[in-house]
C-alpha positions in Angstrom: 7.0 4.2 -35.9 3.8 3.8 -34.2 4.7 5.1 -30.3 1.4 4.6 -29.0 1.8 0.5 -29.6 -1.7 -0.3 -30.4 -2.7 1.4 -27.3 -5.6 3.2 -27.6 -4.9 6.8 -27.0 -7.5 9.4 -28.4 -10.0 8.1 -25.8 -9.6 9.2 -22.2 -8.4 7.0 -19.5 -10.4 7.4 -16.9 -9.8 9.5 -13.5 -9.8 6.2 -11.2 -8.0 6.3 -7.4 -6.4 3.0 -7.0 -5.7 2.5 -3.1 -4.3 -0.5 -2.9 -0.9 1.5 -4.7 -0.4 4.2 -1.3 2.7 3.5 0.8 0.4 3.2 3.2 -2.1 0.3 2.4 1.3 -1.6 0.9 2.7 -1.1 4.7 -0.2 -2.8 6.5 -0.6 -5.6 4.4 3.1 -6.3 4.2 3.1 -6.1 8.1 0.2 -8.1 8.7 1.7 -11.2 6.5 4.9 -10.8 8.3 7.3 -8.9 6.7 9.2 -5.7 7.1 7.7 -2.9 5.0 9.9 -0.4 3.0 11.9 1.9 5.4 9.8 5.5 5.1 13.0 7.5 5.7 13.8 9.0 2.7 11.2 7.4 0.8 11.4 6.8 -3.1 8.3 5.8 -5.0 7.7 5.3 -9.0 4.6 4.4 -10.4 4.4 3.1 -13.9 1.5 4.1 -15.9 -0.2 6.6 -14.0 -2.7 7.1 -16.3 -4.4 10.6 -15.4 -2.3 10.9 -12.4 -5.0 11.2 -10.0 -3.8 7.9 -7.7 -0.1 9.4 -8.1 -0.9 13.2 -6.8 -2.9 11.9 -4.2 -0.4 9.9 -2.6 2.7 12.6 -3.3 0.3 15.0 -2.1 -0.8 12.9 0.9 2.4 10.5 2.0 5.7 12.2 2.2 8.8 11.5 0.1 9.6 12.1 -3.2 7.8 10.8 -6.4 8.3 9.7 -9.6 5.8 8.3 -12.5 6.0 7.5 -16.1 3.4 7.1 -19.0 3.9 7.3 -22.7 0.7 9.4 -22.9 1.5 13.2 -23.2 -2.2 14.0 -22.6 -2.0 12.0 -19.4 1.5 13.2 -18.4 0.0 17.0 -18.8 -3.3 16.5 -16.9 -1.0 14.7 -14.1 1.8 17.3 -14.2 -0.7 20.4 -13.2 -2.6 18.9 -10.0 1.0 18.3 -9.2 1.7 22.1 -9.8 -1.1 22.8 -7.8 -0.3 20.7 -4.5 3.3 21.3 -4.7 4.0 17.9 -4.1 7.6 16.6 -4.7 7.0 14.4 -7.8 7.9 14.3 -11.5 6.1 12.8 -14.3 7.3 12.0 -17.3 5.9 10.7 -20.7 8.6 8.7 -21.3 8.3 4.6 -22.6 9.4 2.1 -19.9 11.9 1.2 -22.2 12.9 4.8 -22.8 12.7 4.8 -18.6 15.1 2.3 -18.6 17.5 4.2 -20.6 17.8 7.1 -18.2 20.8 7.8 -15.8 19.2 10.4 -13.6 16.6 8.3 -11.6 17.1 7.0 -7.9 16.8 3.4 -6.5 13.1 3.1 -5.3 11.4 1.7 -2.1 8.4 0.9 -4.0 7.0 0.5 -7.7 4.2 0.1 -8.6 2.2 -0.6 -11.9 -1.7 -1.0 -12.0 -3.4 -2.1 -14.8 -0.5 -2.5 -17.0 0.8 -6.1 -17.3 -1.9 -7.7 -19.2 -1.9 -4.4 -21.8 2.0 -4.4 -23.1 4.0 -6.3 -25.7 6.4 -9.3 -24.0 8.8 -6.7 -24.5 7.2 -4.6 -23.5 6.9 -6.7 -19.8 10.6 -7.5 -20.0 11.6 -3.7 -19.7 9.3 -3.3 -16.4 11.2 -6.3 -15.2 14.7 -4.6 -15.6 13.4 -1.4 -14.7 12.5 -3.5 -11.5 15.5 -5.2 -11.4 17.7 -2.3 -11.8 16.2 0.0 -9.6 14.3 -1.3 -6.8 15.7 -0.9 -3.1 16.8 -4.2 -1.2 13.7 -4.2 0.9 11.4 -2.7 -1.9 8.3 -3.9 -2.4 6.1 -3.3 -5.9 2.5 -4.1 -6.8 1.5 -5.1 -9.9 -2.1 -6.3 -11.1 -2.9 -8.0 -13.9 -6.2 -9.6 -15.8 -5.9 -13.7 -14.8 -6.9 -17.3 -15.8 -8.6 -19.0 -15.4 -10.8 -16.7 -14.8 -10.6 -14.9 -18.0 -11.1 -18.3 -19.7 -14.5 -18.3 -21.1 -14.4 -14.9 -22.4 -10.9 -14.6 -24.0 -13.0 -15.6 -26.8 -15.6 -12.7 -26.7 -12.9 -10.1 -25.9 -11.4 -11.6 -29.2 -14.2 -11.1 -31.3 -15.2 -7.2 -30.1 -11.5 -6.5 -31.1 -11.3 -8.1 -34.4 -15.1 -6.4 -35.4 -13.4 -3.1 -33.9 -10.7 -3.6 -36.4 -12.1 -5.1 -39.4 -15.7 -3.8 -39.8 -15.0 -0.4 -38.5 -12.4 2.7 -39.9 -10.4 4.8 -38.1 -12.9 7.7 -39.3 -15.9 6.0 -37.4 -13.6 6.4 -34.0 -13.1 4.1 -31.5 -16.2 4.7 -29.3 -18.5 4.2 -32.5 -16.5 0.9 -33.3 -17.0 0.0 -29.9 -20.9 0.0 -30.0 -20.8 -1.7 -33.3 -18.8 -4.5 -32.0 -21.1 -4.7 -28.9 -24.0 -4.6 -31.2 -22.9 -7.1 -33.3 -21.7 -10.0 -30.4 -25.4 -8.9 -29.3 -26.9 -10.1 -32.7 -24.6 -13.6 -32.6 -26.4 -14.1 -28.9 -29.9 -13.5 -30.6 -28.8 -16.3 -33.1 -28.2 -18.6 -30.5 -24.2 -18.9 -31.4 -23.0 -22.2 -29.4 -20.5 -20.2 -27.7 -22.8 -18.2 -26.0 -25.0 -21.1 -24.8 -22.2 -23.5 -24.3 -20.5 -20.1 -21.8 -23.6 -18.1 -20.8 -21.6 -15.7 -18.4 -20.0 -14.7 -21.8 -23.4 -13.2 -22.3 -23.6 -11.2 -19.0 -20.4 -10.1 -19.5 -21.8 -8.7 -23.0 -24.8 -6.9 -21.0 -22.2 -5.5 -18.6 -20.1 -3.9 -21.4 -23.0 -2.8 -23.4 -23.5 -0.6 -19.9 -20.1 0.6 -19.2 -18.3 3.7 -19.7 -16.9 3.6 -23.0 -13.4 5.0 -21.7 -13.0 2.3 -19.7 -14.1 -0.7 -22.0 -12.0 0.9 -24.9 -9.0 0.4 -22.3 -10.1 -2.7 -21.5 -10.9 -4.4 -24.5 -10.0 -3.0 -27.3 -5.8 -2.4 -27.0 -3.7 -4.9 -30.0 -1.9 -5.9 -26.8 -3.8 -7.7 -24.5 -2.8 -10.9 -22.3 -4.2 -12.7 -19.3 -1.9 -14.9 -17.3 -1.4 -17.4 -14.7 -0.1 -16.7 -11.5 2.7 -19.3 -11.8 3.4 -16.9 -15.3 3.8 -13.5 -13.5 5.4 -14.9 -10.6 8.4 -16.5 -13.0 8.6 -13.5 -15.0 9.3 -11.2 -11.8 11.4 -13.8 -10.6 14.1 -12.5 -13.0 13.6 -8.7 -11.0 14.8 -11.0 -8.0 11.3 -10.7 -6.4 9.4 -13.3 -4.5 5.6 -13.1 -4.1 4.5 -11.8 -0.6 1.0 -10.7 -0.3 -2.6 -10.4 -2.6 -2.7 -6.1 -2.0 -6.4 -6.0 -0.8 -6.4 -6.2 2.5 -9.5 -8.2 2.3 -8.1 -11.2 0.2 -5.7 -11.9 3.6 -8.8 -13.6 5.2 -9.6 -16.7 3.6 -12.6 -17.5 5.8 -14.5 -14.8 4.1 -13.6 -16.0 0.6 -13.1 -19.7 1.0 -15.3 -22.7 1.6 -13.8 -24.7 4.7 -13.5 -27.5 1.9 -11.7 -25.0 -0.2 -9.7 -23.6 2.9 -8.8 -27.2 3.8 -7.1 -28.1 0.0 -4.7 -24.4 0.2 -3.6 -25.8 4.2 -1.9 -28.8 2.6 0.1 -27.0 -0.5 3.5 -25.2 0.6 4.2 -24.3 -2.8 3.9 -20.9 -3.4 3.1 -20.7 -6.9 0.8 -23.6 -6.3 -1.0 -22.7 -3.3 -2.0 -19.3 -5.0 -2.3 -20.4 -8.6 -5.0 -23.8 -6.7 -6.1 -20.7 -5.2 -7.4 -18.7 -8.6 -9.1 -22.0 -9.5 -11.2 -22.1 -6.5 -12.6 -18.9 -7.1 -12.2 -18.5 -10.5 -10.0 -15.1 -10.3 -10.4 -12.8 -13.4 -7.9 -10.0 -11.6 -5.3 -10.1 -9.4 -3.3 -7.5 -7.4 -0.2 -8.2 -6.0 2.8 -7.3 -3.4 6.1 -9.3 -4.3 8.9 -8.1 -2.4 13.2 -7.9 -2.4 14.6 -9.7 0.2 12.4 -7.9 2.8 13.2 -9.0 6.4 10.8 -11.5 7.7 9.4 -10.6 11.2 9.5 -12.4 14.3 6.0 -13.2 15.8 6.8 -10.6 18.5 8.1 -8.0 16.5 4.8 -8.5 14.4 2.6 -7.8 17.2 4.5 -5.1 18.8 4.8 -3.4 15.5 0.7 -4.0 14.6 -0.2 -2.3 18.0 1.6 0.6 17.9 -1.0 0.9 14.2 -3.9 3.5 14.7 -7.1 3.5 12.8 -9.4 6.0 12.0 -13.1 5.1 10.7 -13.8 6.5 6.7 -17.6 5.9 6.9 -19.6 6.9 10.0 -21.0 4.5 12.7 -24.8 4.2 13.8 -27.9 2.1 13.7 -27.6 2.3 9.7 -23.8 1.1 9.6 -23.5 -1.6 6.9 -22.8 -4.5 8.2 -22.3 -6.4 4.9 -19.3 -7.0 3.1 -18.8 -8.0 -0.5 -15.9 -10.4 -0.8 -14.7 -13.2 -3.2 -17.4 -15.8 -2.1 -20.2 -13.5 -2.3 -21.8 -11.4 0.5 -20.7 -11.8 3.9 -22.6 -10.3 6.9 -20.2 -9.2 10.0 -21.2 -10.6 13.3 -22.5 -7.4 15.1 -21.7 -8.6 18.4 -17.9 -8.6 17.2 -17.5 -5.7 15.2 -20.5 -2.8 16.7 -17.9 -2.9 19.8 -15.0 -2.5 17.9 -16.8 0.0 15.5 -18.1 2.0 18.8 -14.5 2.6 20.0 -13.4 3.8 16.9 -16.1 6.3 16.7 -15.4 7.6 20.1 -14.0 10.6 20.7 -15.3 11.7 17.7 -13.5 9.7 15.4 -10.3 10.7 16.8 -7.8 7.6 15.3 -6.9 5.2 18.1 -3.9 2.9 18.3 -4.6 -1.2 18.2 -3.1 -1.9 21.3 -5.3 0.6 23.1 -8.2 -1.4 21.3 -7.0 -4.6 22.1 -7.1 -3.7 26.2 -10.7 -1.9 26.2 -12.1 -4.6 24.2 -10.6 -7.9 25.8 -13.9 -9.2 27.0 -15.6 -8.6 23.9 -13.6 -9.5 20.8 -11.5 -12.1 23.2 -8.2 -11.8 21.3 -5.3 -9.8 19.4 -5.6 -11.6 16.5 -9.5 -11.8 16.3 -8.9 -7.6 16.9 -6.4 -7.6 14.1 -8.6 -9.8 11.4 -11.6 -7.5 12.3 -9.7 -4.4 11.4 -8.7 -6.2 8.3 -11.5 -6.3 7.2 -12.7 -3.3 7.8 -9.9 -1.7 6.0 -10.2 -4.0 3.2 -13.9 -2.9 2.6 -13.1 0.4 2.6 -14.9 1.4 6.3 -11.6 1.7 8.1 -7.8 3.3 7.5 -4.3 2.9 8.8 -3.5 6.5 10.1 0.5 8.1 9.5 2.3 9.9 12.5 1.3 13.4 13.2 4.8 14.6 11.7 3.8 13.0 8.6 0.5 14.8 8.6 1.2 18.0 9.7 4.1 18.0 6.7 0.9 16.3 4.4 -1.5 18.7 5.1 -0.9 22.1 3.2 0.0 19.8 -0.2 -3.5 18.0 0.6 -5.7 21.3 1.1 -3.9 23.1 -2.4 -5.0 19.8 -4.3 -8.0 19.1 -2.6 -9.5 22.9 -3.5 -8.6 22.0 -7.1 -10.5 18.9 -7.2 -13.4 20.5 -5.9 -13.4 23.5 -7.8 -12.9 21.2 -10.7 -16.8 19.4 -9.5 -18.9 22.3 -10.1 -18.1 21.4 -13.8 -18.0 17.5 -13.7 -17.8 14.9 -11.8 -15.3 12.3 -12.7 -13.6 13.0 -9.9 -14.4 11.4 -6.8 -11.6 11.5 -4.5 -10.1 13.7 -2.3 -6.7 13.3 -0.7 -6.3 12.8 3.8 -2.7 13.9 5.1 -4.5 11.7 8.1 -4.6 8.5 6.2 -2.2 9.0 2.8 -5.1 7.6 0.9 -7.2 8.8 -1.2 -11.2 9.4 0.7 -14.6 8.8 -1.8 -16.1 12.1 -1.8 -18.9 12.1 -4.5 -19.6 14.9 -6.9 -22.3 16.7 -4.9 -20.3 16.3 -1.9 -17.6 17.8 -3.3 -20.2 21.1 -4.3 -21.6 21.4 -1.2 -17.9 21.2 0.8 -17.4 24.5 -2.1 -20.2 26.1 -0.5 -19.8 25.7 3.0 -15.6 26.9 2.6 -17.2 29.6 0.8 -19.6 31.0 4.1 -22.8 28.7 3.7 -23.7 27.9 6.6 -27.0 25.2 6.0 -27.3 21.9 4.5 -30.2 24.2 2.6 -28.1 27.0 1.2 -25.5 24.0 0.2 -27.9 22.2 -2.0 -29.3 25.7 -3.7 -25.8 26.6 -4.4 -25.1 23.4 -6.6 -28.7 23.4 -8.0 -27.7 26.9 -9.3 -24.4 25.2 -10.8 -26.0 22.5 -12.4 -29.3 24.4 -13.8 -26.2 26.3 -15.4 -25.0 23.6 -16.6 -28.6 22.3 -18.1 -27.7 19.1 -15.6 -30.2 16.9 -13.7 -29.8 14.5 -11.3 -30.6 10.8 -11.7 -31.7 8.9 -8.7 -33.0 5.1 -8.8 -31.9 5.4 -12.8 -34.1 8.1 -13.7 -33.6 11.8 -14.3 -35.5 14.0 -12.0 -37.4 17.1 -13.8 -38.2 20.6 -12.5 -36.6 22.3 -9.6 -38.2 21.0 -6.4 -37.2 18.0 -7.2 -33.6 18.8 -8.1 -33.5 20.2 -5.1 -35.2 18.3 -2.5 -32.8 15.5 -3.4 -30.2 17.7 -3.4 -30.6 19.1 0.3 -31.6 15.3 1.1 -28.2 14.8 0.3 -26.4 17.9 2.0 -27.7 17.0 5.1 -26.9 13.7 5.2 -23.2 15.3 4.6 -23.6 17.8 7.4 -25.1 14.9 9.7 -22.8 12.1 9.1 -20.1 12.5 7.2 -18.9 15.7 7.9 -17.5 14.8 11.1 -15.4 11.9 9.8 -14.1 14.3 6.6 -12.8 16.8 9.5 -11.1 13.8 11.6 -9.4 13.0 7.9 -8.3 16.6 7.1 -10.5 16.3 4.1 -13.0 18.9 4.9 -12.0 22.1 7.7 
């Protein structure tokens, strides 16, 4: 019996941080469309296919309550199971199947499940076991995510993703390994582009996409593209699948998605006001913009909110900025209909407040009385947060019991990550007890927080410790896509970089617990 299902297995996963699973993001967006999110007493969580853990520990780590994960991969289930040794956090992983999952007596109900990158890669059956395993075990009032590759987005290259696979298969042997196959399948679509194949000229983003992959890390394109099992789908699809979990749809899970005027047209706006419909309204939806990947709150029966309620529970919210505010703050966002640029005379007031204080979080109804003459109303206060949040500048903040019983899980992992950076960097992440989430912290970052925990003091000293690390290592750094030579200027890009840290981001990393 083949256990690993045509999943590809002997190449890494990668070490992504998916934030859109936390308890906490799930909350906000729940509570801005209305609904009651998942009671927080108690809490249960489960995520299905954790991959290398990383998303998982940072949220048991980060967000108390107990945890639980799944994923058939031993390698993945041992790299996950000892950052969770080292935070102490209360979760179990497990390498069992989700039909072997299923099977077990000994697991809780859960308040939220959540599967990321899973759907589209499993056999039918494979999807009807997730959708007991949902059924079976999710709370009343639970909420899961799920995200899945779409059409008809994925239209025009379900083809090309067709023919890598079957040159993968075919003209390649197992002894060749998959990230050789790979380049010889890129190679070769590459060739049928130079012969002017009609499907390339007929679908020329097909050829983009080809560039794309031919830059990509092979872990993640092997993922990807190369699994047996692989299956876009229609919202109206997943939506009547999950129907049998007794799930209804209630929210895209990017905070960003919930404001259509920075992804629609007013034409486009104008056709989803008239359509009721669920399934319809967000299936006319994917058409409009062409969605190639979705991600997804459905909910169980969870209490719909009065108006009032809403509001009274949305400004008792605090925020805390992730990126630091001055003249340089970037005021464009990328969202589904391109680039939007944020009106500064709305948001540089907002962004000010939040900054105050030096960073300290602040609560939205404190916002919403400073700013009254400025951003004019609740709601406009409420979609500007959104956004912010959604593009990754801004955070939902827990209580301070939560934090203060977040914080010594947080500090144990966070030391292993970055101890774990002086080696490589393909961990970017480090986990807030502030916000439950996960905070970008690059590589060098991560070297030169080492350095300062360890008694250097200067930006200086910071960057001449991890030149010495990576001269170790026979590593260079790359800047505007070329590798820099010698040691000056290693370094002065280096100590470029550290002070930039010490200057700007350092105080936000203290407001999040990140750094000390």
């Amino acid at each position: 019996m083949d256990w690993t299902a045509g999943y590809i297995t002997d190449i890494d996963y990668t070490h992504g941080y998916y934030r859109e699973i936390g308890p906490c993001l799930m909350d906000f967006v729940l509570l801005l469309r209305g609904y009651e999110p998942p009671r927080r007493n108690q809490m249960r969580y489960l995520e299905l296919g954790y991959g290398q853990g990383l998303s998982a520990n940072i949220h048991a780590a980060a967000v108390p309550g107990t945890y639980f994960g799944t994923d058939f991969n031993p390698a993945h289930a041992a790299n996950a199971q000892s950052l969770a040794r080292v935070s102490e956090a209360p979760v179990q992983f497990f390498d069992d199947s989700f039909e072997e999952l299923l099977s077990r007596n000994d697991l809780p109900d859960f308040d939220y499940i959540t599967l990321h990158g899973i759907w589209s890669w499993v056999t039918e059956e494979t999807r009807s076991a997730i959708v007991e395993l949902i059924r079976k075990r999710l709370k009343v009032g639970g909420a899961i995510y799920v995200s899945y590759n779409t059409l008809p987005g994925w239209a025009a290259a379900m083809p090309l993703r067709h023919l890598l696979a079957m040159h993968a298969e075919m003209a390649g042997s197992d002894a060749e390994g998959h990230v050789k196959r790979i380049n010889e399948a890129v190679a070769f679509g590459k060739q049928l582009v130079d012969a002017n194949a009609r499907y390339f000229v007929a679908n020329p983003s097909t050829k983009e996409r080809l560039d794309k992959i031919s830059e990509q890390n092979r872990n993640y394109v092997a993922h990807e593209y190369f699994n047996r099992e692989w299956g876009p789908m229609y919202f109206s699809e997943a939506n009547s699948r999950l129907a049998d979990a007794k799930v209804s749809f209630a929210a895209a899970a990017s905070p960003l998605d919930l404001v259509d005027h920075v992804n629609l047209s007013a034409p486009q706006r104008a056709v989803l006001e008239k359509i009721s419909h669920v399934a319809l309204r967000e299936s006319v939806r994917d058409y409009l913009l062409n969605t190639q990947f979705r991600r997804d709150i459905f909910t169980r029966g969870a209490r719909r909110l009065t108006l009032v309620e809403r509001m009274e529970r949305l400004k008792e919210l605090r925020f805390s900025l992730l990126t630091p505010f001055g003249d340089d703050f970037e005021y464009d966002v990328a969202a589904s209909s391109g680039k939007v640029t944020l009106r500064k005379e709305i948001y540089a007031p907002i962004l000010e407040e939040l900054a105050a204080r030096d960073y300290a979080p602040k609560r939205i109804g404190d916002l919403a009385d400073k700013l009254e003459k400025s951003v004019a109303s609740f709601d406009r206060l409420v979609e500007a947060l959104t956004i912010l949040v959604g593009s990754g500048r801004a955070s939902t903040v827990q209580t301070p019991a939560d934090t203060e019983a977040a914080a010594p899980r947080c500090r144990r992992l966070n030391a292993q990550l970055i101890e774990r950076a002086a080696g490589r960097g393909d961990i970017t992440n480090l986990a807030s007890p502030v916000t439950g989430e996960g905070i970008s912290v690059s590589r060098f970052e991560q070297m030169f927080l080492s350095a300062r925990a360890r008694g250097l003091k200067t930006p200086s000293k910071w960057a001449q410790d991890a030149w010495s690390k990576l001269k170790e290592l026979r590593q260079s750094l790359i800047k505007d896509g070329k590798i820099l030579e010698g040691d000056e200027n290693n370094l002065a890009e280096l100590t470029r970089q550290a002070n930039v840290l010490a200057e700007k981001r350092l105080p936000v990393l203290k407001v999040l617990q990140v750094a000390e």
